[in-house]
C-alpha positions as CSV (number, residue, x, y, z in Angstrom):
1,X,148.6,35.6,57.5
2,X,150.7,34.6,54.5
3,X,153.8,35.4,56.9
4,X,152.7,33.4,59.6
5,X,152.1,30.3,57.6
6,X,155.7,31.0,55.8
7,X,157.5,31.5,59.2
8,X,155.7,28.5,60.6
9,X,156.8,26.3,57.5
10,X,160.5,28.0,57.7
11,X,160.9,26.8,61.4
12,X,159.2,23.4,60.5
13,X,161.8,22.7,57.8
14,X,164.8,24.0,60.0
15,X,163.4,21.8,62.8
16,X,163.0,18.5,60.9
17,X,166.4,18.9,58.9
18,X,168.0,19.5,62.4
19,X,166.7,16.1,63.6
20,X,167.1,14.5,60.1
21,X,171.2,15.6,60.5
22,X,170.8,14.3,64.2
23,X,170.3,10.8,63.5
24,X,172.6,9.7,61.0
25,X,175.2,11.5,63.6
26,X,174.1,9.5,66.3
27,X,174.0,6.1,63.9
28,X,177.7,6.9,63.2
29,X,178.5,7.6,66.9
30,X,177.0,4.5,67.9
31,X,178.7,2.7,64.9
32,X,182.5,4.0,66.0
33,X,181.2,3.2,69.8
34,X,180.5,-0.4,69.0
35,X,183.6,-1.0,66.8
36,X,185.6,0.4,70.0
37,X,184.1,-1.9,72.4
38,X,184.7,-4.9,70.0
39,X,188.7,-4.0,69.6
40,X,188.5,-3.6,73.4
41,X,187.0,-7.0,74.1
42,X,189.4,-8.8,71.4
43,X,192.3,-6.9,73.0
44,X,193.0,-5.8,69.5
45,X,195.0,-2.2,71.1
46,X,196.3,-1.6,67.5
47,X,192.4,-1.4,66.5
48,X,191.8,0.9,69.5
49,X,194.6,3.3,69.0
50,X,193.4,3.9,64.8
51,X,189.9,5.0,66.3
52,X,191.6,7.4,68.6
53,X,192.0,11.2,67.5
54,X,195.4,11.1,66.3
55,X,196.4,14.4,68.7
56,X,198.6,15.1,71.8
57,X,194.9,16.8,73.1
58,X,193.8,13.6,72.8
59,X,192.6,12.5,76.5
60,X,192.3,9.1,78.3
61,X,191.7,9.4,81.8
62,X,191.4,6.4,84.4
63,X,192.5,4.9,87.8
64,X,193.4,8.4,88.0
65,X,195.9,8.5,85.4
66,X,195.7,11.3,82.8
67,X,197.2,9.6,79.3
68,X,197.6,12.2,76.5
69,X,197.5,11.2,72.9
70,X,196.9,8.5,70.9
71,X,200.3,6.2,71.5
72,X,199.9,7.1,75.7
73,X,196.5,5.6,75.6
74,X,196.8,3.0,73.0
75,X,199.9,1.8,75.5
76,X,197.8,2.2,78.9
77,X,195.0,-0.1,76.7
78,X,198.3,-3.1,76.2
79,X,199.1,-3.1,79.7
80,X,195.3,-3.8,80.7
81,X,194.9,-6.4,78.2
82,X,197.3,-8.3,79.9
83,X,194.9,-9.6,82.3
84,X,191.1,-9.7,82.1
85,X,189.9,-6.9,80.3
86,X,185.8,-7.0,79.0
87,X,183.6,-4.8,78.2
88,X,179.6,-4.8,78.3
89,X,178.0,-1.8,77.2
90,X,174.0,-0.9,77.9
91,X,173.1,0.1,74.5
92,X,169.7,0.8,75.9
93,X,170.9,3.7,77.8
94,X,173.3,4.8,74.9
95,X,173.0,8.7,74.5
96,X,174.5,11.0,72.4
97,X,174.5,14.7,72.6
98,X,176.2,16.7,69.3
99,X,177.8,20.0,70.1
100,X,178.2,20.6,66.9
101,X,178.2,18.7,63.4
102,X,181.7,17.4,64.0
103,X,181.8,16.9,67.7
104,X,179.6,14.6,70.0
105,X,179.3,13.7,73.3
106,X,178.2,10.1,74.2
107,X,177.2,8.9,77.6
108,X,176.6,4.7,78.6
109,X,176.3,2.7,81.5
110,X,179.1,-0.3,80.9
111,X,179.9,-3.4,83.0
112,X,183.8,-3.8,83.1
113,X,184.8,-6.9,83.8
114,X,188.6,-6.8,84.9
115,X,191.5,-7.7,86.5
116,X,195.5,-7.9,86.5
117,X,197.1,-11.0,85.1
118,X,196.8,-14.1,87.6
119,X,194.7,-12.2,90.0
120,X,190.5,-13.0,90.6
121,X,188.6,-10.6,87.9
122,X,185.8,-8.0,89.3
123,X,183.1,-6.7,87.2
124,X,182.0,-2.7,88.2
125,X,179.7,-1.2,86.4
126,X,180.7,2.5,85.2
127,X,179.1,5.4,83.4
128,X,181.4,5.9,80.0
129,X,181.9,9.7,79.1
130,X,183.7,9.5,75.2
131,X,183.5,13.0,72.6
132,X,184.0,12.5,69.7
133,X,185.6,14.6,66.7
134,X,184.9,14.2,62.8
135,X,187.9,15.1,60.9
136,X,189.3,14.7,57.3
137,X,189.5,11.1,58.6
138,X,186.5,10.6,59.7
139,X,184.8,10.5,63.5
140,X,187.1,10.2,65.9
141,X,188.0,9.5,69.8
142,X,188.8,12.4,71.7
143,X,188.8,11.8,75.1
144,X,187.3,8.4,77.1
145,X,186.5,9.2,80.6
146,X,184.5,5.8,82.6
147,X,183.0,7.5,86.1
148,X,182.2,5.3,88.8
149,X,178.9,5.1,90.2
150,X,177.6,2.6,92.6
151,X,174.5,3.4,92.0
152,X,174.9,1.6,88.8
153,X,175.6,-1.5,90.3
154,X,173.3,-4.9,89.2
């Protein structure tokens, strides 16, 4: 008996330290998530490129463009900001998954609003796949991948 109760407190305590780790992860992904999307909608790219994982692994895909490293996509972010570039996230439907303690996954519906300088902006709303890596600098961007889906639409 005096093992079960022990076992059943061990697995308790691992349980609720596992969530109690999970949220202040997912509080700091949301927190670097947000601070990206305000850089993005102030164009600010030099904002951008410091939350970016400074690595040549480091992956922004788009438009069907594969950019590598933090300078590639920094530069790809400039050329957008010449026109209409704005982004509105659904925070609602923010989720985060961690891998591990120092990499997440994060997953939100976001209404771009976009266009090329001088031309008519659209607004498409896509889901945004970002991971994200904690290093001696602190959490990081590691790849930014927005999926269409129509099914998204408003």
């Amino acid at each position: 008996m005096k093992k079960s109760v022990f076992a059943a407190l061990a697995m308790m305590t691992v349980a609720l330290n596992g969530h109690a780790y999970a949220q202040p992860i997912e509080a700091e992904a949301q927190a670097l998530f947000t601070r990206f999307v305000a850089a993005q909608n102030t164009h600010d790219a030099s904002q951008v490129k410091s939350m970016l994982w400074n690595s040549p692994q480091m992956l922004f895909f788009s438009r069907g463009i594969e950019s590598r490293g933090a300078e590639a996509a920094a530069d790809r972010f400039k050329e957008y900001y010449q026109g209409t570039w704005h982004l509105e996230p659904e925070m609602s439907k923010f989720h985060v998954a961690a891998i591990t303690n120092d990499v997440v996954q994060i997953l939100v519906p976001i209404k771009f609003t976009r266009a090329l300088p001088g031309a008519q902006p659209q607004s498409d709303t896509f889901l945004i796949s970002q991971t994200f890596v904690r290093d001696a600098q602190g959490w990081q961007i590691a790849s930014i991948l927005p999926i269409a889906n129509t099914q998204l639409k408003q």
